[in-house]
N, C-alpha and C positions, 0 to 999 in steps of 0.2 A: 143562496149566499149564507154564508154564518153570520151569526149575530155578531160577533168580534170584528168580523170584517166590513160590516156596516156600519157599526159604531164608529173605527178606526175611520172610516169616509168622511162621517158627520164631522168628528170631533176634526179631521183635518180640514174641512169646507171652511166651519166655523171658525175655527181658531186663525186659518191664511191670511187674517182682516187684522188681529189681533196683534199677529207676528210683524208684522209690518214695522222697521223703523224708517217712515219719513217723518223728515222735522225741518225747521226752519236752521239753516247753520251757515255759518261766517265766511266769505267772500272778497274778496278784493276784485274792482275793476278799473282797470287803467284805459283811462280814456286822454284823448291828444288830438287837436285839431291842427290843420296842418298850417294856419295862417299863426295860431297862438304860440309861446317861447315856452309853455311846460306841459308835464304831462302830468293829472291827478291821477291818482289812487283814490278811490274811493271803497270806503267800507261798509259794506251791505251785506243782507241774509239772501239767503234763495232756498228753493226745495230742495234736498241730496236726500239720497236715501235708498233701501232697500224695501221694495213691494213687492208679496210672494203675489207669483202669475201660477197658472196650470199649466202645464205643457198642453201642445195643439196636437203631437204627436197619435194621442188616441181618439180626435176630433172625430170619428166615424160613430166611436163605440159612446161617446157623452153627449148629451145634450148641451146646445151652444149657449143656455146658459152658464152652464159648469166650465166655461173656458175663457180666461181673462188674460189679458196681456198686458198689464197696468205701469203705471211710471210714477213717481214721483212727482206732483206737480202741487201749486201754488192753490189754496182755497181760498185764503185771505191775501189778498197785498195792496199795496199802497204806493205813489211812485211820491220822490223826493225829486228837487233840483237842485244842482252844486254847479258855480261858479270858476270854471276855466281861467283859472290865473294870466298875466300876459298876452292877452286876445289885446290888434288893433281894435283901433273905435268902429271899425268898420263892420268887421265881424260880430256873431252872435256868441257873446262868453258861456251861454248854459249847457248843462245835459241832464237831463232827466233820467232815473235810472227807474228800475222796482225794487222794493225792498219787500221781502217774505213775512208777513203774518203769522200764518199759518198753511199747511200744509196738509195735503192726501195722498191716497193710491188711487189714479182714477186712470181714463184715457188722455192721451197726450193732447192740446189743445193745439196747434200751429197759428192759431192767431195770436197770443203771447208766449208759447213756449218754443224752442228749439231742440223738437225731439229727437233729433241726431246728434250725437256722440260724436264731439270730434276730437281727431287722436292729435291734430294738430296744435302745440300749444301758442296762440297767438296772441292771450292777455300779457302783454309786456310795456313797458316804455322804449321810445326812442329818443326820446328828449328829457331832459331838466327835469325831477320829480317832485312831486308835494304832494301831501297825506291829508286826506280830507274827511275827519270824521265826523259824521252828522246825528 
């Protein structure tokens, strides 16, 4: 191999961690319980982001360290709770959400993250709205 072409390896190993933008960034979630008369909006961060992966495509020719398929996900967070406006006495008025910290490129975690992509968009009201920022 050439020198150019090994360097060119290093410097892009190195740097795919670098290039990375994940960060903590702004969110709306609408939450509506079906007994209560509104729906919040609530304003929190979460992870978004782009994380350079390696393609698997050459997985024969690299060792499996050299092969990542990383996301976006939460390093720091912290959960708040907000107050469901219009709940009978009967029912529970809270919901607890996460709110983002801090952020990385790591593997996806399915105990707190939802590593599928859904193309469905179902963050909406169907009732009464109120803005709840904390």
């Amino acid at each position: 191999m050439s020198p150019f072409l090994v360097m060119s390896l290093l410097f892009g190993l190195i740097f795919g961690q670098t290039a990375s933008l994940c960060a903590p960034s702004e969110y709306t979630i609408h939450v509506e319980k079906r007994e209560c008369a509104y729906c919040l909006a609530i304003n929190t961060t979460i992870c978004a982001g782009f994380c350079m992966t390696r393609d698997s495509n050459g997985k024969k020719l690299l060792l499996k360290s050299a092969l990542s398929q990383n996301v976006c996900t939460y390093k720091e967070m912290l959960y708040r709770t907000a107050l469901i406006p219009g709940c009978p006495l009967h029912t529970i008025p809270y919901y607890s959400y996460p709110v983002a910290v801090s952020c990385k490129c790591g593997k996806c975690n399915t105990d707190y993250s939802d590593c599928v992509r859904d193309r469905v968009r179902t963050n909406y009201c169907t009732k009464p709205q109120k803005l709840c920022n904390l």
